[in-house]
C-alpha positions as CSV (number, residue, x, y, z in Angstrom):
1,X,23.9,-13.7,-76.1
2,X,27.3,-12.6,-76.2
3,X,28.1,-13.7,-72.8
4,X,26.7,-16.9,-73.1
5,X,28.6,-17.7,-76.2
6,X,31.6,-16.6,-74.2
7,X,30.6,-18.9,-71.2
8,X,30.5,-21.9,-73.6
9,X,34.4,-21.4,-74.8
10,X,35.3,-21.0,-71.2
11,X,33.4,-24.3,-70.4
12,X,35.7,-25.9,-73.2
13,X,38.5,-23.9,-72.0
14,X,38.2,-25.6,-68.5
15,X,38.2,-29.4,-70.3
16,X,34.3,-30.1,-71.2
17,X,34.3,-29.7,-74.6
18,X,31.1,-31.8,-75.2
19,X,29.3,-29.8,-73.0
20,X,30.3,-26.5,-74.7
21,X,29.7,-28.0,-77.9
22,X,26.0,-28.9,-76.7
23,X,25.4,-25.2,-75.2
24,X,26.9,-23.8,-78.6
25,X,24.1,-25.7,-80.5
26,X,21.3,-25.0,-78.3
27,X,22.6,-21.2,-78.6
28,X,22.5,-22.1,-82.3
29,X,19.0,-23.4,-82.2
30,X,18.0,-20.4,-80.3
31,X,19.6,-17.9,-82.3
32,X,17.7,-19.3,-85.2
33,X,20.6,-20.6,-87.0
34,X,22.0,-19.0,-89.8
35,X,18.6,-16.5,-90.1
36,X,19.2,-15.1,-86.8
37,X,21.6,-11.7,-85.5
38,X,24.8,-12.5,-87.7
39,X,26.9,-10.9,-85.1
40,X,25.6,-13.8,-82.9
41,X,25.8,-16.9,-85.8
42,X,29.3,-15.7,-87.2
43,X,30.8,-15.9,-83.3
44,X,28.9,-19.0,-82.6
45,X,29.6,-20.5,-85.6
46,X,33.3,-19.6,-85.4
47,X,33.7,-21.2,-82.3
48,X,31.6,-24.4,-82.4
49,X,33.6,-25.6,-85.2
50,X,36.9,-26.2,-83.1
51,X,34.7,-27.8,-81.0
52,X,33.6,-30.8,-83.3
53,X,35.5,-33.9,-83.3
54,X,34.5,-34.8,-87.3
55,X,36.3,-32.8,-89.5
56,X,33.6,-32.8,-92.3
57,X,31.0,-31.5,-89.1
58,X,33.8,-28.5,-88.3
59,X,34.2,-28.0,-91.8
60,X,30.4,-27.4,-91.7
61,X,30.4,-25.1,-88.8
62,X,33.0,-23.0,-90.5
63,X,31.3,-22.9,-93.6
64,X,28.4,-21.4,-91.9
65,X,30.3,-18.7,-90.4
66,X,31.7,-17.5,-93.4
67,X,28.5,-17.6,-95.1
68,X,26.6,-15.3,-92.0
69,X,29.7,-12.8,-91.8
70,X,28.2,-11.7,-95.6
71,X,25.3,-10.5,-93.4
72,X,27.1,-8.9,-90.4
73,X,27.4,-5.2,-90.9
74,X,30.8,-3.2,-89.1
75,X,27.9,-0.9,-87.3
76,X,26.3,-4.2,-85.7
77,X,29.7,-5.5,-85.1
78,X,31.0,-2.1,-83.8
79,X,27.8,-2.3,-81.1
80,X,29.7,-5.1,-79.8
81,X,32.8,-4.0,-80.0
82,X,33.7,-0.3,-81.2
83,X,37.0,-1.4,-82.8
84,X,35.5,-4.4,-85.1
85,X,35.5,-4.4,-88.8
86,X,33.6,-7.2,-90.5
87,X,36.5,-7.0,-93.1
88,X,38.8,-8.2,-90.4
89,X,37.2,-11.2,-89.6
90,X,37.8,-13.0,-93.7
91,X,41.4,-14.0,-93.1
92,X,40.4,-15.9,-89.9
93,X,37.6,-17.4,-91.4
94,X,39.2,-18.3,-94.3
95,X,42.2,-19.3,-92.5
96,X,39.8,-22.1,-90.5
97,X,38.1,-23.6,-93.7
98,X,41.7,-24.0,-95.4
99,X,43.0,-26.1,-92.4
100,X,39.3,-27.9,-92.7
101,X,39.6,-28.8,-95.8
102,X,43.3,-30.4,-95.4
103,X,42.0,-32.6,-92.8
104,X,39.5,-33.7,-94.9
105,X,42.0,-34.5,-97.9
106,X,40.8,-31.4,-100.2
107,X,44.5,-29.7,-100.5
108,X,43.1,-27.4,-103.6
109,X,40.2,-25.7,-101.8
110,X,42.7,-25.7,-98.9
111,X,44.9,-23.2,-100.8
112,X,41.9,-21.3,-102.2
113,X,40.6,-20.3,-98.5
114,X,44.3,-19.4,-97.9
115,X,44.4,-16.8,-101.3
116,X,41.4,-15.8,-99.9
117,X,42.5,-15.1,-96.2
118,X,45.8,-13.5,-97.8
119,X,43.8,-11.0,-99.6
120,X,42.0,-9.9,-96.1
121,X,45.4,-9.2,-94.6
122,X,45.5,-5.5,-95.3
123,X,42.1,-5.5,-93.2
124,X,43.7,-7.2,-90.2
125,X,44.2,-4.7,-87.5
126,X,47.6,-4.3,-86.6
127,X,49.5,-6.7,-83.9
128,X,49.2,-9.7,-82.5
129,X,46.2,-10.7,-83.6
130,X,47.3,-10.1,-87.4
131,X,50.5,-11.8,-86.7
132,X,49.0,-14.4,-85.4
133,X,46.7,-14.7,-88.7
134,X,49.4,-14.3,-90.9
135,X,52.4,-16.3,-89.5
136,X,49.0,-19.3,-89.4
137,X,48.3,-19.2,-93.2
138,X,52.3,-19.1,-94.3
139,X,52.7,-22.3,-91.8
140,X,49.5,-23.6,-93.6
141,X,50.9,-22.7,-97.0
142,X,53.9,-24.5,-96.5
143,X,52.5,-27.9,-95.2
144,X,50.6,-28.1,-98.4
């Protein structure tokens, strides 16, 4: 399932975003949504929201991969990937709803989500991944 989420980002990589978006909710569908393998929803989820042209319809998506990463456990996460901590994955997440919620005019759950991502920093493993994370939510922070 992996693999096919990562075929859909490549497909919106190479320009067809409206085709990944489509594979990412069939994917969804097939998953079983939010009740199915939370390693599966969380990625999914995380990655079919920057796919969706309506900001209230990404803000969804996002809120839906926060709310499956409660149920993702590091051991299932570490069978993907034996470095993942489920820990690790709150700033981004959090990081994602706050710029949601500017676009959709909500500035003060916008800086909420980015309290929340700063407390997951000490999770963040160390490089440029974190950096990226972390220079993101002071850029975020300072637009508001």
């Amino acid at each position: 399932m992996m693999a096919r989420i990562h075929a859909a980002q490549l497909r919106a990589a190479a320009g067809e975003r409206a085709g990944a978006a489509a594979d990412l909710a069939a994917l969804w569908e097939e998953i079983g949504g939010e009740a199915g393998d939370p390693l599966h929803a969380v990625s999914l989820a995380h990655f079919a929201a920057d796919l969706q042209d309506d900001p209230l319809d990404e803000l969804e998506w996002d809120r839906r991969a926060l709310r499956v990463a409660d149920g993702l456990t590091d051991e299932r996460a570490r069978e993907y990937h034996s470095s993942l901590q489920v820990r690790g994955f709150s700033p981004s997440l959090h990081l994602n709803l706050a710029a949601d919620h500017v676009k959709v005019g909500d500035p003060d759950a916008a800086r909420h989500h980015l309290d929340e991502a700063e407390k997951g920093f000490a999770d963040l493993p160390p490089g440029e991944y974190a950096d990226m994370i972390i220079g993101a939510v002071a850029r975020l922070r300072s637009e508001l």
